[in-house]
Structures are given as structure tokens and as C-alpha cells.
Z-matrix of the N, CA and C atoms (Angstrom, degrees):
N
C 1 1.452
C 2 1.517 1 111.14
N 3 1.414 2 112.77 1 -20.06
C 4 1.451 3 118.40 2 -171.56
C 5 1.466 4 105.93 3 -73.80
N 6 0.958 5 120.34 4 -39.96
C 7 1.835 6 130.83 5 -176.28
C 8 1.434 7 101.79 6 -86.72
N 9 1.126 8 124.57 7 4.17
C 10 2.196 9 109.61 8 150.36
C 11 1.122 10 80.26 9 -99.19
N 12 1.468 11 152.95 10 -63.03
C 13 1.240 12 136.68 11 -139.44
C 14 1.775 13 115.70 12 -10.57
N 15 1.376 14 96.31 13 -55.23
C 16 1.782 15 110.45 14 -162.14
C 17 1.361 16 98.55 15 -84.64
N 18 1.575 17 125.96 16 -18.34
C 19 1.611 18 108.69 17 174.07
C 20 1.549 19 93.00 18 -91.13
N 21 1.029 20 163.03 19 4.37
C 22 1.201 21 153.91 20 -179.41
C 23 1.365 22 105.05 21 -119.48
N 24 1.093 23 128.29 22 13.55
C 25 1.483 24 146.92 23 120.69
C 26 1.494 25 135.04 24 -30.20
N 27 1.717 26 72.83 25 -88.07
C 28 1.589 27 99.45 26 -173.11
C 29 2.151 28 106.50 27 -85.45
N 30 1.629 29 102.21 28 -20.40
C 31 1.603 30 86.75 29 146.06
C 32 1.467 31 134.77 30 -57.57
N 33 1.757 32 114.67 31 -51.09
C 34 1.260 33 105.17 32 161.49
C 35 1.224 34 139.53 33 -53.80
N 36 1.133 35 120.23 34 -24.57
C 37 1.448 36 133.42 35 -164.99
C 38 1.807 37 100.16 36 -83.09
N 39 1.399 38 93.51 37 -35.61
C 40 1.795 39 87.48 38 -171.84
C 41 2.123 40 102.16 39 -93.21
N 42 0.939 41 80.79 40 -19.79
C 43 1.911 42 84.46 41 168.03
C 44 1.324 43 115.13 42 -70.36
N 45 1.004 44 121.10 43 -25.68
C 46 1.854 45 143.68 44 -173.40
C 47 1.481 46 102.68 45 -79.01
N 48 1.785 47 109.85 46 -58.17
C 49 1.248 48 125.46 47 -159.34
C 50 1.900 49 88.46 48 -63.60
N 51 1.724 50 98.46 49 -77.12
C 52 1.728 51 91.95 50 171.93
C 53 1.775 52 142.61 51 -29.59
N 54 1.392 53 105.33 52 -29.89
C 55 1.237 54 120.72 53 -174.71
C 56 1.781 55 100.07 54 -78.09
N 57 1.044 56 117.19 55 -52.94
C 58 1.195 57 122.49 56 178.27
C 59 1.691 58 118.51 57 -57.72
N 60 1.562 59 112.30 58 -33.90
C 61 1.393 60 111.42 59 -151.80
C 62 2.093 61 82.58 60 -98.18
N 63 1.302 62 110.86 61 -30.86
C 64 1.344 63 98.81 62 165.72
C 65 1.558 64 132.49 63 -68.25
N 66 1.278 65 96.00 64 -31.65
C 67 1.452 66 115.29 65 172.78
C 68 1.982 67 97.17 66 -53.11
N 69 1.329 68 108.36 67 -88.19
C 70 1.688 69 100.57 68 178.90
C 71 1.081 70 122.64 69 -51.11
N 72 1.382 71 128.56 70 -42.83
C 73 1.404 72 120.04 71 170.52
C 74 2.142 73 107.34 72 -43.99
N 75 0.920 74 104.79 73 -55.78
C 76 1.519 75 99.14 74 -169.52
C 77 1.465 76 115.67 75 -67.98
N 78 1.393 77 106.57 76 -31.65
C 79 1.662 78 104.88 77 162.00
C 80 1.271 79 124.00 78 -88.64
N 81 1.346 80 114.91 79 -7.71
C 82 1.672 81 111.06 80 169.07
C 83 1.881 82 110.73 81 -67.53
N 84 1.551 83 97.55 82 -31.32
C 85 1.456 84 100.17 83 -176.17
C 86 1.338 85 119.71 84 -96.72
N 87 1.313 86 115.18 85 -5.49
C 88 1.580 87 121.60 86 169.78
C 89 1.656 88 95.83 87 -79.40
N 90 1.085 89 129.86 88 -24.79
C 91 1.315 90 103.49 89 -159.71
C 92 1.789 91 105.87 90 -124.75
N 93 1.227 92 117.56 91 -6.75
C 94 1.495 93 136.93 92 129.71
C 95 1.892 94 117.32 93 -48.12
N 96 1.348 95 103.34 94 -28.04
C 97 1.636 96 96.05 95 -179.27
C 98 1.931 97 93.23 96 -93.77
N 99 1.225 98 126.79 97 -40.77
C 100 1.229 99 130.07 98 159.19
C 101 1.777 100 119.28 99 -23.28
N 102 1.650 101 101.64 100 -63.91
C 103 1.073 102 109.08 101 159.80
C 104 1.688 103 123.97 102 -50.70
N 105 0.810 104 119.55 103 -47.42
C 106 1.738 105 131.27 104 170.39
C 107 1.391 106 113.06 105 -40.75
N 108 1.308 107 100.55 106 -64.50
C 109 1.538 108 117.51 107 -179.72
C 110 1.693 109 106.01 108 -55.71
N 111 1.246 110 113.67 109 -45.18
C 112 1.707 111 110.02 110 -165.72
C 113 1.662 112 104.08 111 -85.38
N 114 1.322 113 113.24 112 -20.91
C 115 1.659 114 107.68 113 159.77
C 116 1.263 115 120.15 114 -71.86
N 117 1.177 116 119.03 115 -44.75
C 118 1.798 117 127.38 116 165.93
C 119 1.288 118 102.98 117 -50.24
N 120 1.499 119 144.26 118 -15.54
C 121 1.394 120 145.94 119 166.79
C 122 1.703 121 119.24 120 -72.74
N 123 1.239 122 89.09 121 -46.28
C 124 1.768 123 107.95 122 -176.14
C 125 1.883 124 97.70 123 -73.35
N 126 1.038 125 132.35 124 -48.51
C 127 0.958 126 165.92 125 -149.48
C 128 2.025 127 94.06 126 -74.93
N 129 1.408 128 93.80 127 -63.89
C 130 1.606 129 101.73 128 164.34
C 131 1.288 130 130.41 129 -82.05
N 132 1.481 131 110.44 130 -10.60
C 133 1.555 132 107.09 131 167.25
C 134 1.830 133 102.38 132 -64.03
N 135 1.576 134 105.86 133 -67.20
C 136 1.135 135 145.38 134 -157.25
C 137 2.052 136 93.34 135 -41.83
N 138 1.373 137 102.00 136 -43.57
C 139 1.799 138 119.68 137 165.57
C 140 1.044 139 125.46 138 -37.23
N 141 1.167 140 91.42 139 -59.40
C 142 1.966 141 121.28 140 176.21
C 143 1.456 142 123.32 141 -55.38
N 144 1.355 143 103.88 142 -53.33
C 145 1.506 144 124.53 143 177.41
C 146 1.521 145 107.87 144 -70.79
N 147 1.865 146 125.79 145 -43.61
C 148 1.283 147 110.35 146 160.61
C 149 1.668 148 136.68 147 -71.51
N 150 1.496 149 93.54 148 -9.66
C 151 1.414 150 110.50 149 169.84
C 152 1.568 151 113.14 150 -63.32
N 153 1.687 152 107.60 151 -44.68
C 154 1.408 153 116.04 152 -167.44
C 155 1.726 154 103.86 153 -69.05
N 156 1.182 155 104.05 154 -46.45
C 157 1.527 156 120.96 155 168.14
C 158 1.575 157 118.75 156 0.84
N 159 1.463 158 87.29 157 -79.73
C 160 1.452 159 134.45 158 -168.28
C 161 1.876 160 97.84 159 -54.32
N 162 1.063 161 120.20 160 -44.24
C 163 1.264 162 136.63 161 -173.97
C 164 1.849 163 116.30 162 -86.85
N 165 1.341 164 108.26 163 -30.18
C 166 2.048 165 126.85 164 173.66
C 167 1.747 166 79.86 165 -78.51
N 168 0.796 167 128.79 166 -95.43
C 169 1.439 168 143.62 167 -176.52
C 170 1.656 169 107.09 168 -0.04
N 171 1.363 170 119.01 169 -69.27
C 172 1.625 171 143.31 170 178.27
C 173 1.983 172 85.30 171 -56.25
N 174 1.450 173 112.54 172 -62.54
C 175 1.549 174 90.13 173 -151.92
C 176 1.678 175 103.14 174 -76.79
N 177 1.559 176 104.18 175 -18.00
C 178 1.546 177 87.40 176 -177.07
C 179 1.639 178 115.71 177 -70.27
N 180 1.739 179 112.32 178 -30.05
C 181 1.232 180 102.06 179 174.26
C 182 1.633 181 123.70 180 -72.64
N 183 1.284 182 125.49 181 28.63
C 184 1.171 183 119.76 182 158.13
C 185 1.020 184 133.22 183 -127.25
N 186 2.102 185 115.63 184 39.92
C 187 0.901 186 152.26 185 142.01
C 188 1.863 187 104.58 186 -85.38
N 189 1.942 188 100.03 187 96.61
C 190 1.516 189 109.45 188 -179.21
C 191 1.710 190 113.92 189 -33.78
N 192 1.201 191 113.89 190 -71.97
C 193 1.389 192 134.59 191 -177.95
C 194 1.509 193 112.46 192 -61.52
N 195 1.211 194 129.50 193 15.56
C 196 1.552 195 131.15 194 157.02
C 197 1.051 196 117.96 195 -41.96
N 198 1.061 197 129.56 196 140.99
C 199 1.991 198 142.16 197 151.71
C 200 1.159 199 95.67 198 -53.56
N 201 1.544 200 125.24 199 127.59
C 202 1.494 201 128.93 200 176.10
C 203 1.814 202 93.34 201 -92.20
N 204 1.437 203 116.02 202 -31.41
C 205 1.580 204 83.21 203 -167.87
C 206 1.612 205 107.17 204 -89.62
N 207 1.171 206 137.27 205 -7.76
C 208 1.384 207 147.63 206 154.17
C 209 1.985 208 98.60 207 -35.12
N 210 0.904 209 105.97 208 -85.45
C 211 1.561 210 111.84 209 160.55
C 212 1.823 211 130.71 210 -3.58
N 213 1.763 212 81.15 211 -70.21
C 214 1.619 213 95.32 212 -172.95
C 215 1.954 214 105.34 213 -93.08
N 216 1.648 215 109.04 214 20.62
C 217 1.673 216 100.39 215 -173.96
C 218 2.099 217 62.52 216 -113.00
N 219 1.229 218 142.09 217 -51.20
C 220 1.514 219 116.40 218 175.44
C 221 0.978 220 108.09 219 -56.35
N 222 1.074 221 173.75 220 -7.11
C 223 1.744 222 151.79 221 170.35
C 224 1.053 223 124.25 222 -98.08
N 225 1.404 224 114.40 223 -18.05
C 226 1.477 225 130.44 224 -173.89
C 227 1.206 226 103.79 225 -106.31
N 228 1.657 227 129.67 226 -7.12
C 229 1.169 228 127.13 227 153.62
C 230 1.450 229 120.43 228 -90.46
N 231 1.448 230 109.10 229 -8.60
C 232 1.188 231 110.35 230 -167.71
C 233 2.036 232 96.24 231 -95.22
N 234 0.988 233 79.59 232 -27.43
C 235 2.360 234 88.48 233 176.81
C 236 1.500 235 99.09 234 -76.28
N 237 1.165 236 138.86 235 -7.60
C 238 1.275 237 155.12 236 -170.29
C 239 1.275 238 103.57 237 -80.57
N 240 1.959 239 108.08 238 -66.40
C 241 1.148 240 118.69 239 -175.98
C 242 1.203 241 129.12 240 -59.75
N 243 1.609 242 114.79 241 -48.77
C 244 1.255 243 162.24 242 158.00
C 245 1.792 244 96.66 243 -21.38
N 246 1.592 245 125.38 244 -43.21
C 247 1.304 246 119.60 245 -152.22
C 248 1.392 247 126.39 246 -104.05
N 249 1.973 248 101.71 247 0.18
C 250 0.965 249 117.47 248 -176.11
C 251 1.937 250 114.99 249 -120.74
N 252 1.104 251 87.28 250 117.67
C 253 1.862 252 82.97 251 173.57
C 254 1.442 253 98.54 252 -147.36
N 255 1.486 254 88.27 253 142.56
C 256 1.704 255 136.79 254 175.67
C 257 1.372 256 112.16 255 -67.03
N 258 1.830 257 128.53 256 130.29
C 259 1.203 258 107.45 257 154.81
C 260 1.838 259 102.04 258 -98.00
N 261 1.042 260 106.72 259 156.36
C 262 2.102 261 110.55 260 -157.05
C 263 1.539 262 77.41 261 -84.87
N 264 1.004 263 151.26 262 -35.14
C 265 1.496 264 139.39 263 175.42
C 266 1.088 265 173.06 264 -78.21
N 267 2.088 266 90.19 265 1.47
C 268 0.949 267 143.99 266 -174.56
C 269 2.023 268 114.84 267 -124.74
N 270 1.663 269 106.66 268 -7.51
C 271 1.396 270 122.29 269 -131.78
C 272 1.655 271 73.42 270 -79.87
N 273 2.179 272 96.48 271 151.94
C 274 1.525 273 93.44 272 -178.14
C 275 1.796 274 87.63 273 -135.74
N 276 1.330 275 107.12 274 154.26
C 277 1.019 276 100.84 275 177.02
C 278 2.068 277 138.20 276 -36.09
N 279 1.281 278 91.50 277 -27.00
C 280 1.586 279 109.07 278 179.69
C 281 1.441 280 113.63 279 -64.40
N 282 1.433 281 91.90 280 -52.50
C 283 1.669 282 108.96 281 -168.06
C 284 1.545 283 102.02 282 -74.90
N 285 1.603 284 123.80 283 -35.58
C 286 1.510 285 102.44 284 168.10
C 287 1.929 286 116.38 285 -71.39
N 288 1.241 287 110.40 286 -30.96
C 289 1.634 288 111.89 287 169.41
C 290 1.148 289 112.41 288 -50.51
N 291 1.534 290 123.55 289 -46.80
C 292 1.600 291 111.82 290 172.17
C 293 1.330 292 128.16 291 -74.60
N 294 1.607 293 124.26 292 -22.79
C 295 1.240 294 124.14 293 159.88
C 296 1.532 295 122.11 294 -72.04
N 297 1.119 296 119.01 295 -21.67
C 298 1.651 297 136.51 296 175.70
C 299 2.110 298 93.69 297 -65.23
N 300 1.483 299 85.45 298 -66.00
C 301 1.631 300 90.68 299 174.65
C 302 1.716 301 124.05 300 -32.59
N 303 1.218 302 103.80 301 -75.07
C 304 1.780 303 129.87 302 -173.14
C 305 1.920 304 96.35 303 -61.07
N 306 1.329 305 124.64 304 -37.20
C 307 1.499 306 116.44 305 171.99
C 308 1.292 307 98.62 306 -71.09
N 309 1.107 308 138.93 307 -73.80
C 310 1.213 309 146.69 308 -177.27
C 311 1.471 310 125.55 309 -18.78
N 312 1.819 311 110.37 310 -46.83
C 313 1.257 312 131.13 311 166.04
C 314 1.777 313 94.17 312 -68.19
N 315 0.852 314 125.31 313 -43.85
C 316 1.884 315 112.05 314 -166.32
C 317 1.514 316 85.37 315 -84.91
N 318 0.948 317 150.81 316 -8.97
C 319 1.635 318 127.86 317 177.97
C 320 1.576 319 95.73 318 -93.69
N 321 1.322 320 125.91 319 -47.07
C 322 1.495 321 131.91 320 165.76
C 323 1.921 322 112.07 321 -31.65
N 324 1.069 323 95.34 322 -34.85
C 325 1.985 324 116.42 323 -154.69
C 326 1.646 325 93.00 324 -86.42
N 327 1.808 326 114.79 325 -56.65
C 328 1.428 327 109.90 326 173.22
C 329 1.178 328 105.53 327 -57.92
N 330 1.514 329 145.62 328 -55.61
C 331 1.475 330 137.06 329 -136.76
C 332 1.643 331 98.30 330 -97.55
N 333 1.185 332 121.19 331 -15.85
C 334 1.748 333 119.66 332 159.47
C 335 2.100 334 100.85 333 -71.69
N 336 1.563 335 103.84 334 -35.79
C 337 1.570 336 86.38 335 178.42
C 338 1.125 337 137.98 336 -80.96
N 339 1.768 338 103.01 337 -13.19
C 340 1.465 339 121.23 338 150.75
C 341 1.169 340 150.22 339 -38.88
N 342 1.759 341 95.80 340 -45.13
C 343 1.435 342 114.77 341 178.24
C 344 1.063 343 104.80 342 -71.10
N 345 1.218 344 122.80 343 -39.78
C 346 2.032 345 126.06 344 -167.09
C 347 1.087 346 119.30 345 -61.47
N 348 1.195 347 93.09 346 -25.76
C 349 1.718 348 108.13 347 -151.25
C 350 1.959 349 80.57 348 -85.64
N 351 1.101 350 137.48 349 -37.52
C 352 1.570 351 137.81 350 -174.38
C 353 1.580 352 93.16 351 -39.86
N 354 1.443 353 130.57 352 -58.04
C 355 1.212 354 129.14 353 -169.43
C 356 1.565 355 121.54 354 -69.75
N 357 1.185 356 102.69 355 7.36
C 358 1.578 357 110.57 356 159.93
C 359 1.353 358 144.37 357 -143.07
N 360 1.556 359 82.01 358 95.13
C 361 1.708 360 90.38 359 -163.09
C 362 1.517 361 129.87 360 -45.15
N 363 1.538 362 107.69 361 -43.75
C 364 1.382 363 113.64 362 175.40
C 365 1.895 364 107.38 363 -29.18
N 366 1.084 365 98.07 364 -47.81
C 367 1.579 366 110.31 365 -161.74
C 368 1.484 367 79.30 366 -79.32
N 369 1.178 368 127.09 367 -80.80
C 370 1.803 369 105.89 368 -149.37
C 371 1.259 370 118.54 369 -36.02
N 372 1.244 371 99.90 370 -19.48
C 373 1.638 372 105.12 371 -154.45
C 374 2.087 373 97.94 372 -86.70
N 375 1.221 374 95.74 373 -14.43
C 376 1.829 375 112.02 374 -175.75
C 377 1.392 376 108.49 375 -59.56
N 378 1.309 377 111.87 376 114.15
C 379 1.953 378 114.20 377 -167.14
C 380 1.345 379 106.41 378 -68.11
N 381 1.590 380 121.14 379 -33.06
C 382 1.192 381 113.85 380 -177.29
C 383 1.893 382 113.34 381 -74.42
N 384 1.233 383 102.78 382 -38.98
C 385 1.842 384 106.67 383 179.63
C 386 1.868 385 90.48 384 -75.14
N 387 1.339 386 139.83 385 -18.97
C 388 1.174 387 114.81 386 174.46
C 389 1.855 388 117.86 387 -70.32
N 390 1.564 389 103.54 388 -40.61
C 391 1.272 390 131.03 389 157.93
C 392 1.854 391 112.58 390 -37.02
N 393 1.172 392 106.90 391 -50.48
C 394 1.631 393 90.69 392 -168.20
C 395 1.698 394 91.15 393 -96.57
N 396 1.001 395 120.16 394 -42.14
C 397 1.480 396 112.57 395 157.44
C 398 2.095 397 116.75 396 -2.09
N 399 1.716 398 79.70 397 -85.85
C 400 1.494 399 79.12 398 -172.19
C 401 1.295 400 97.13 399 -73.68
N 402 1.306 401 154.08 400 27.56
C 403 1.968 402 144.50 401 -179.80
C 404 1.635 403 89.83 402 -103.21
N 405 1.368 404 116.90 403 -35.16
C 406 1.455 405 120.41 404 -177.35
C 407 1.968 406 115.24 405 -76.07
N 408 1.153 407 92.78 406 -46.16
C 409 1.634 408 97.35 407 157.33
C 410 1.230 409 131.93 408 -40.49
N 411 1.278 410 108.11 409 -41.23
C 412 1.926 411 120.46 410 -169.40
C 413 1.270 412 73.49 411 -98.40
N 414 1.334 413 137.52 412 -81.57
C 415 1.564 414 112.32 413 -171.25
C 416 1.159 415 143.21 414 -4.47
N 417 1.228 416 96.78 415 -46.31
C 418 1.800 417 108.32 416 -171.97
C 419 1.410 418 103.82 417 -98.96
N 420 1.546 419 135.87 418 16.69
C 421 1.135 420 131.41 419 -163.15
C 422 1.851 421 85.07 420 -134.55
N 423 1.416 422 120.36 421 -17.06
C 424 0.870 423 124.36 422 168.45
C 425 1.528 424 122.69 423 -75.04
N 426 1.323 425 112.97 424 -44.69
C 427 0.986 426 121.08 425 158.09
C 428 1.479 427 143.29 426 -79.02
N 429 1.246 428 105.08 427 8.66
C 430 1.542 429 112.96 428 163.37
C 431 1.060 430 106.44 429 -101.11
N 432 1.830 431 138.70 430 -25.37
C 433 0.873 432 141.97 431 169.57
C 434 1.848 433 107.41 432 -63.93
N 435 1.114 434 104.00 433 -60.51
C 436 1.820 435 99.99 434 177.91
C 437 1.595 436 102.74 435 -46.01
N 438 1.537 437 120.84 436 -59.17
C 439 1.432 438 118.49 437 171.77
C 440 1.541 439 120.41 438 -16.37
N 441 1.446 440 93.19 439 -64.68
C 442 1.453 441 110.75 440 -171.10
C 443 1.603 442 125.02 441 -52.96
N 444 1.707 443 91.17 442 -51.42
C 445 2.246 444 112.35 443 167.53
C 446 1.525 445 106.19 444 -38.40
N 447 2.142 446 107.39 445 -42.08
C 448 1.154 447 115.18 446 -169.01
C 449 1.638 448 128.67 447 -42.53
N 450 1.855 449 79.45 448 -64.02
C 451 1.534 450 103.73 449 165.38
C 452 1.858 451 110.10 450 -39.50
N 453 1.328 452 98.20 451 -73.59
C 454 1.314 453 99.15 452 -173.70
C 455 1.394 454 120.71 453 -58.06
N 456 0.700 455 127.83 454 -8.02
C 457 2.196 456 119.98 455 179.81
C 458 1.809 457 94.94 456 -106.69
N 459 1.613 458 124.17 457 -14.99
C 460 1.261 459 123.99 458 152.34
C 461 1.376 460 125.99 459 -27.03
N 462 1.743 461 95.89 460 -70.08
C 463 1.703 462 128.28 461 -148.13
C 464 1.569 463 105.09 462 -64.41
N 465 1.206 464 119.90 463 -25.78
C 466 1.458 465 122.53 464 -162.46
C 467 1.183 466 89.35 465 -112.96
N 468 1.210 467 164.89 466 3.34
C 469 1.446 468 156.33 467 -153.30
C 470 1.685 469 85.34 468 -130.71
N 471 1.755 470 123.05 469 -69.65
C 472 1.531 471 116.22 470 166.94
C 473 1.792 472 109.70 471 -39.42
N 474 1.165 473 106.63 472 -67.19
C 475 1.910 474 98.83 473 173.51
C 476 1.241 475 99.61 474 -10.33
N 477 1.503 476 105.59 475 -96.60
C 478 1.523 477 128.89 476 -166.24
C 479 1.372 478 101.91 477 -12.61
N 480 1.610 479 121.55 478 -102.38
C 481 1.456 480 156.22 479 -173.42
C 482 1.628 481 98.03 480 -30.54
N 483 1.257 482 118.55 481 -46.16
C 484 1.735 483 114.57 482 -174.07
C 485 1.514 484 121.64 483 -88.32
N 486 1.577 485 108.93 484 -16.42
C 487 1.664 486 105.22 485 -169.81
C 488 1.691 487 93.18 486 -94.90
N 489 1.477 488 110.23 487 143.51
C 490 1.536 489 125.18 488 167.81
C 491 1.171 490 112.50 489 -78.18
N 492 1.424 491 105.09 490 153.38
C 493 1.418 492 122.54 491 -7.79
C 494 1.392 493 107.59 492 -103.75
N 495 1.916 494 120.25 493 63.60
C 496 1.397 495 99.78 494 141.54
C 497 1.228 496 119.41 495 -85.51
N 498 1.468 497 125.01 496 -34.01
C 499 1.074 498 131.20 497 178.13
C 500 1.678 499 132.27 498 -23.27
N 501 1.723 500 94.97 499 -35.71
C 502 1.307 501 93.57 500 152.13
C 503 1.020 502 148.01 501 -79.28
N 504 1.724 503 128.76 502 -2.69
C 505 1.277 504 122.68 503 -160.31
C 506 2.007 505 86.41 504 -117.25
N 507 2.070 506 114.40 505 -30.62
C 508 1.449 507 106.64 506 134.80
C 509 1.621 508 135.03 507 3.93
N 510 1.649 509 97.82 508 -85.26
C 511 1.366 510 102.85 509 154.24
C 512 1.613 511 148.60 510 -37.52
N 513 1.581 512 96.02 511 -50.47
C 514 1.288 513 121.46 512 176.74
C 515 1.998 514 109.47 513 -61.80
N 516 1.248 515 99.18 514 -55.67
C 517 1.582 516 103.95 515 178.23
C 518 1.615 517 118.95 516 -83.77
N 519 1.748 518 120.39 517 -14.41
C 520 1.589 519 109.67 518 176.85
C 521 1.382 520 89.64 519 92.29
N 522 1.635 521 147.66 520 33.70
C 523 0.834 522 136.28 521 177.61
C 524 1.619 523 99.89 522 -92.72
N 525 1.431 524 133.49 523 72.56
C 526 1.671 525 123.24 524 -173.57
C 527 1.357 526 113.12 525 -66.27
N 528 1.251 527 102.78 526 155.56
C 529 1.896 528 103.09 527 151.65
C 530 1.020 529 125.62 528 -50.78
N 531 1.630 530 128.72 529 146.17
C 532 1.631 531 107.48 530 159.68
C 533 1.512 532 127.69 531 -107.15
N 534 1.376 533 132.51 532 -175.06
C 535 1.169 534 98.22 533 178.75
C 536 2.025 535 98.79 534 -120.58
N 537 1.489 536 96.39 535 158.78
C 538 1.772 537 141.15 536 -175.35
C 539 1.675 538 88.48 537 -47.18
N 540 0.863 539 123.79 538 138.51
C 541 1.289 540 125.75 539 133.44
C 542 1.492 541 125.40 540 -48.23
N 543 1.335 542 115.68 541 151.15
C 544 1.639 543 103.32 542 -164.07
C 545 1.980 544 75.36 543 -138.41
N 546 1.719 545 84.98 544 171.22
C 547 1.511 546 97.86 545 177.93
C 548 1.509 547 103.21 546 -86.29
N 549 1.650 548 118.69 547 159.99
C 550 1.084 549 115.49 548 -173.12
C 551 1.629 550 110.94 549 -69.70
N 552 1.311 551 121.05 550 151.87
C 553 1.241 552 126.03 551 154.57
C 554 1.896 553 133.88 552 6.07
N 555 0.523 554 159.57 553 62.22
C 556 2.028 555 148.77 554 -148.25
C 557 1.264 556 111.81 555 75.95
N 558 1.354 557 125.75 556 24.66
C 559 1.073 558 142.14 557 -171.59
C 560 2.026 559 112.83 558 -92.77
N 561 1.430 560 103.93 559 -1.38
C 562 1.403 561 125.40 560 178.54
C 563 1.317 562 108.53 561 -123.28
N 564 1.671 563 117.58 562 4.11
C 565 1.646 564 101.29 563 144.93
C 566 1.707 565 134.43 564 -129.70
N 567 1.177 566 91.39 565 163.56
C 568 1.732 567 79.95 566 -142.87
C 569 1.169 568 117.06 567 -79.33
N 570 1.304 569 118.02 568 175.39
C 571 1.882 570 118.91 569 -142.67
C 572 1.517 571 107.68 570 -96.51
N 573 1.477 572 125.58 571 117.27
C 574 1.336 573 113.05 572 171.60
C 575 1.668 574 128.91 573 -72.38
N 576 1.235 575 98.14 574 134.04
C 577 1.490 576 87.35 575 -157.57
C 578 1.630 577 103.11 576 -127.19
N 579 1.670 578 117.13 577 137.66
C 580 1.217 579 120.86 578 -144.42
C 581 1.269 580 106.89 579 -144.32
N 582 1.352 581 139.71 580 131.44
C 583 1.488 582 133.81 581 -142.87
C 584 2.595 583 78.91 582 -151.90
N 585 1.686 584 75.51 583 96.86
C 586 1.825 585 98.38 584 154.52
C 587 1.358 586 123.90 585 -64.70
N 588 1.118 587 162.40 586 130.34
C 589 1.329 588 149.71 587 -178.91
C 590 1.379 589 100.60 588 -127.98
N 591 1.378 590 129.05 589 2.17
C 592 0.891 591 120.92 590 -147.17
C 593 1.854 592 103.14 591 -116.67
């Protein structure tokens, strides 16, 4: 009995080692596919809102007296947005800063086309531009909310992969961190806000 001793050892020891490395392996990827799913969310808000785009765009240009370059700084932000996509599984901090960036500029691009649009009543008063109006509103409330799921189906998947000692076997398989969504750019100072009457 003395001479298995050391294979009934080193059986346990490697049954242990396996049990464990399957154990994280299967929850690193359950909750990495979590992550998947809640970018495919952001991903479809972000759809929606260039979908709506496409449609503010058509009704604002049939207000004669429009600002044409008001117009063409939305579309060209919106081909901006349009040109960049993420795979959620590969995502590195840079590549979400530049997509954070380029949305950011098309949410910048609607809320400059917003304001303009105040100086023409004909149009405010237009049921259909009041209509996509508010579709763009919930939009963007949609998409801070998907943002937000983002963060959260993140936080526990980074847990996982960074606390020891999975972190080492992390390493071993390419399981990285990913990175948070961050707020956009000047987005921490506060908004001047200015009421025309005129």
C-alpha cells in the first residue's frame, strides 16, 4: 500500500488541479458570454439611434431654409459612428475610447441639431420630427441604460480572471480583463445653459 501512496497523491493533486481549472475555465466563459450579450445590447441601442438618424435627417431637410452644414456635421458623424465596430472579446481599452469618442461626436452632432432646429417653428411644430424627436430621447436613455448592463456583466467576469489564484491560470488561457465604459470626454463639466426669447 506504501508504493501507491505517491500515485494516489499525485492522482489527487492532478484531479484538484483539473477540477479547479475547469471550474474557472467554465465560469470565465459563462460570464464573458454575459459580457457578449450586454455589448450586443449597446451595440443595438447605438443601431436604433443611427437608424432614427437616417429618418431626423430626411424630415429636417424639408424645412427649405435649413442650415445645410448643421445637417452634413449629423451624417458625417453619423458615417463616423457607423465605421467602427468592436469585437466584445478581444475589446482593449483604446478601441472602446475611440468608439466612446466617435458616439460621443454623433450625440454632440444631434444636440447641436436640436438647438437649431428651436429657431424653426414650422418644423417644431412637424408631428412627424416631433415623433422622432421623442424616439431619439428614449434612445439615448436606452442606451445609457445598455451602457450601464455593460458595466455591470463586466465587473464579475474582471473579478473572476484578476483575483488569485485564478489569475494565474487567466494568464495561462488569454482570459484578459476588459475595459468599463467610461463617460464621454468633458462630460464632468457642467452644461451652459441658455434660454433665446428672442
Amino acid at each position: 500500500m506504501k508504493k501507491f501512496l505517491p500515485w494516489i497523491i499525485i492522482g489527487i493533486v492532478v484531479i484538484g488541479l483539473y477540477s479547479w481549472g475547469k471550474g474557472f475555465n467554465n465560469t470565465a466563459v459563462t460570464l464573458n458570454e454575459s459580457v457578449s450579450e450586454a455589448w450586443g445590447n449597446v451595440q443595438t441601442s447605438y443601431q436604433r439611434r443611427n437608424d432614427l438618424i437616417g429618418n431626423l435627417v430626411n424630415t429636417v431637410k424639408g424645412a427649405a431654409d435649413f442650415e445645410k452644414s448643421t445637417l452634413e456635421t449629423v451624417i458625417n458623424a453619423r458615417a463616423k459612428a457607423t465605421s467602427i465596430s468592436i469585437d466584445p472579446s478581444n475589446v482593449t481599452p483604446e478601441q472602446l475610447a475611440q468608439y466612446n469618442q466617435v458616439q460621443g461626436g454623433l450625440s454632440g452632432a444631434l444636440k447641436s441639431l436640436l438647438v437649431t432646429v428651436e429657431r424653426y417653428p414650422d418644423l417644431k411644430a412637424n408631428q412627424n420630427f416631433l415623433k422622432l424627436q421623442d424616439e431619439l430621447t428614449s434612445t439615448e436613455n436606452t442606451i445609457q441604460t445598455a451602457r450601464t448592463r455593460y458595466n455591470e456583466a463586466i465587473k464579475p467576469y474582471n473579478i473572476h480572471v484578476k483575483t488569485f489564484p485564478n489569475s494565474i491560470i487567466a494568464g495561462i488561457l488569454n482570459f484578459d480583463d476588459k475595459p468599463y465604459f467610461d463617460s464621454e470626454a468633458g462630460s464632468d463639466k457642467p452644461v451652459d445653459v441658455e434660454f433665446d426669447f428672442n
